[in-house]
C-alpha positions in Angstrom: 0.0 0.0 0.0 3.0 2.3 -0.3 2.6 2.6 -4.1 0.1 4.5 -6.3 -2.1 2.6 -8.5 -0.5 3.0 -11.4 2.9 1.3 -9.6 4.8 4.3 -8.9 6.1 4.8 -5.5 4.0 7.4 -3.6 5.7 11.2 -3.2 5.7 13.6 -0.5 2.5 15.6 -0.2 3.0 19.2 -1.3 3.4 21.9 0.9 -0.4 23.1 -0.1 -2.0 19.8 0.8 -4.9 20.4 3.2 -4.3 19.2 7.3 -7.2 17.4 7.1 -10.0 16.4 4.5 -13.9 15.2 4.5 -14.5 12.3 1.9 -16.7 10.1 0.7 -15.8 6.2 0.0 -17.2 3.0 -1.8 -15.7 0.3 -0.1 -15.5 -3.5 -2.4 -13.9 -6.2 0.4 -12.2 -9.1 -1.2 -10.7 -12.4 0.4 -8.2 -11.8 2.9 -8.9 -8.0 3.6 -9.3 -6.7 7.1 -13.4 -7.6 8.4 -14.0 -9.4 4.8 -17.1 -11.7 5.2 -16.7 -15.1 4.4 -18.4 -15.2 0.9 -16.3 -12.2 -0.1 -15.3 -12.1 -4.0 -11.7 -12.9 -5.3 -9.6 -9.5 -5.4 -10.2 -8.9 -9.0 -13.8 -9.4 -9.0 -13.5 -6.6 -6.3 -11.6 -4.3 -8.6 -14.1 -4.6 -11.4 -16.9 -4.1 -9.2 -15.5 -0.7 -8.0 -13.8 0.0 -11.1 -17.4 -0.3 -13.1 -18.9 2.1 -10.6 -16.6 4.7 -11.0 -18.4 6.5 -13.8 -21.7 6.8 -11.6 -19.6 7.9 -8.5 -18.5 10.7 -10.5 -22.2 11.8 -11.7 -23.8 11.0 -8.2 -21.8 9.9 -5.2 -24.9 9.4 -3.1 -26.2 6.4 -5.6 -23.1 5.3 -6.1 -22.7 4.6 -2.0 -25.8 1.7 -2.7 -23.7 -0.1 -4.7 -21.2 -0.8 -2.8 -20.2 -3.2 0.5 -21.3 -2.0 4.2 -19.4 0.7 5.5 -19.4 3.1 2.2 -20.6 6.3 2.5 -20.9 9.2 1.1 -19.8 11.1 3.9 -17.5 9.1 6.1 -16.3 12.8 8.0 -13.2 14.5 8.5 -9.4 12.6 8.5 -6.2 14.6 9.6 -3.3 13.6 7.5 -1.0 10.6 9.2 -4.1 8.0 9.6 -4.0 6.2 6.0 -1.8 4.4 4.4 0.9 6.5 1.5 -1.3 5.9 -1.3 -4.5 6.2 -0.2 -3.4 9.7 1.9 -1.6 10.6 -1.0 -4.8 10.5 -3.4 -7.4 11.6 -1.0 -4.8 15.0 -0.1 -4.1 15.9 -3.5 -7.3 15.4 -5.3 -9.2 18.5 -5.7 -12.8 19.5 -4.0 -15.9 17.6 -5.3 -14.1 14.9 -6.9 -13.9 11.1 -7.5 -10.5 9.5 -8.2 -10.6 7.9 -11.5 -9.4 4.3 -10.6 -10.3 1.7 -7.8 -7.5 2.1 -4.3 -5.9 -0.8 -3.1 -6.4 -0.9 0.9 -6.0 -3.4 3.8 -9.5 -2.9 3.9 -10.3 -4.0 -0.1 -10.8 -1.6 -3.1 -12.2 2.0 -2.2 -13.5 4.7 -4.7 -12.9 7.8 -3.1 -14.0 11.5 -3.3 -13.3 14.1 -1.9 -16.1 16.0 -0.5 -14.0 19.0 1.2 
């Protein structure tokens, strides 16, 4: 979890990266992912799930939340910086206001699809 989706190792945040950020997330467990129910899907069949939502996340966050495994929603509060893991910090702290990341995140808890909601 200390690498950004696309493989590359995660960099400092910049200097204008907010203390702490509200956000949204769709959370898809897999097998072998912290609180994953028994009949949870294989890992990839996780990633497609979130990865085929990500288009209505980005129209409506709110119906997007249904879709996905208990414990998304569309406002899951406020998070100071230090809690996550590099990659998932690193997205959710650098993507601007109002927005959805364009690709599923890889976390001990299974694939999220974030946004940021402030």
């Amino acid at each position: 979890f200390d690498l950004l989706p696309n493989g590359k190792p995660v960099p400092p945040l910049p200097a204008t990266a907010p203390k702490r950020v509200g956000f949204g997330v769709i959370l898809f467990a897999y097998k072998g992912v912290q609180s994953a129910p028994k009949d949870a899907p294989t890992r990839q069949q996780a990633f497609e799930k979130a990865e085929s939502l990500i288009r209505l996340a980005k129209k409506n966050f709110k119906d997007a939340v249904k879709h996905g495994d208990r414990g998304s929603m569309a406002d899951a509060g406020h998070i100071p910086r230090g809690v996550l893991e590099p990659a998932v910090e690193y997205i959710l702290f650098t993507l601007p206001k109002g927005s959805v990341y364009d690709q599923p995140v890889d976390t001990p808890r299974g694939y999220w699809v974030i946004r940021r909601n402030d």
